[in-house]
N, C-alpha and C positions, 0 to 999 in steps of 0.2 A: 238406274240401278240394274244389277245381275245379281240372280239369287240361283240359287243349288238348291235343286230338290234335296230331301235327306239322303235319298239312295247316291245321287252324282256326290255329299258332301263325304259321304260314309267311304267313296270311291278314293275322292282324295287324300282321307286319312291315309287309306290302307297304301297306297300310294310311297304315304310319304313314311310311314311305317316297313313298306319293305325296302325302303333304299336308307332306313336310318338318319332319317331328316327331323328337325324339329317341328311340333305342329304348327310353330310361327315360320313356315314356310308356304309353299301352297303351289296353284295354277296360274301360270301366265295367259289368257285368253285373247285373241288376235285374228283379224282378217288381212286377208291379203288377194289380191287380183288374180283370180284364176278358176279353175274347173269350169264343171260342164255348165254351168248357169253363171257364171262373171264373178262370183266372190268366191270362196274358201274359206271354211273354219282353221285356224291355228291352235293348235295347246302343246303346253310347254311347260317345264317344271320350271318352276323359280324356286331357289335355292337358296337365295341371299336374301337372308328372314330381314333385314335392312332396309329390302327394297320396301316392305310393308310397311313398315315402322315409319321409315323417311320415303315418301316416292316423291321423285323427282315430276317438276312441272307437269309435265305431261303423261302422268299416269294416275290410274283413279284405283284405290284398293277399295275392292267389297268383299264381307266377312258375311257368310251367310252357311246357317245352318252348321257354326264350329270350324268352317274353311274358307281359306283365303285363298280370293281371286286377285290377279291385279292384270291390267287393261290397261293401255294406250288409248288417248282419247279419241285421235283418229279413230278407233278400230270399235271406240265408245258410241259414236255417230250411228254405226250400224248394229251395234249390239243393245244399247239402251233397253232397257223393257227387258232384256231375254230370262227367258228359265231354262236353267241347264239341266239334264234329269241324266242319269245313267241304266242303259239297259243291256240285259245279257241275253244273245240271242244265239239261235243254231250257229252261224258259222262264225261268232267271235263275239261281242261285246262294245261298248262305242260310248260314246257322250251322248247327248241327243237333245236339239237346242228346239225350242219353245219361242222363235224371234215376233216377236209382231211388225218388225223394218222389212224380213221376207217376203216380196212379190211371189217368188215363185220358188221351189225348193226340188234337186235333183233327186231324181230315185233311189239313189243311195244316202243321200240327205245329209253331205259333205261340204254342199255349194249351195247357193244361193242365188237371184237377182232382185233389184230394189227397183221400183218404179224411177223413171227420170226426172 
């Protein structure tokens, strides 16, 4: 599972409140191969409140804390467990993941590597 602190859930409202989205809308969450440690966080608005409702085979929707994530499983492999929390800080603001699949996590805390 992936759960959203209150503050990350509170984030995607307002999210989806300033682009006028319904709240059966939400975050698309996803890794993909790259930065300075071998994975990369993805987030992405999903729009198509359908994908939640019906997701196709290979995607898993979790509703945690009033908002919808939805996930590819591939990308579920490395995320499982995680806690997403939201923090605002000096030079901007950011998602901020909680993974226990994490070996090691870059300084900017964008990327990732996983044991072999």
């Amino acid at each position: 599972a992936i759960t959203l602190t209150e503050r990350a859930a509170d984030r995607v409202k307002e999210i989806l409140r300033a682009r006028e989205l319904p709240e059966t809308a939400g975050l698309r969450f996803a890794i993909k191969g790259g930065g300075c440690s071998g994975f990369e966080y993805q987030v992405d608005l999903e729009t198509n409140p359908r994908k939640f409702d019906m997701p196709k085979r290979h995607e898993r929707v979790f509703v945690s804390n009033g908002a919808r994530v939805l996930v590819d499983k591939k990308s579920l492999l490395f995320l499982d467990g995680t806690e997403i929390d939201f923090e605002q800080r000096d030079f901007g603001h950011a998602f901020v993941y909680k993974n226990p699949n994490a070996a090691g996590i870059c300084g900017c805390g964008t990327s990732f590597s996983v044991l072999p």
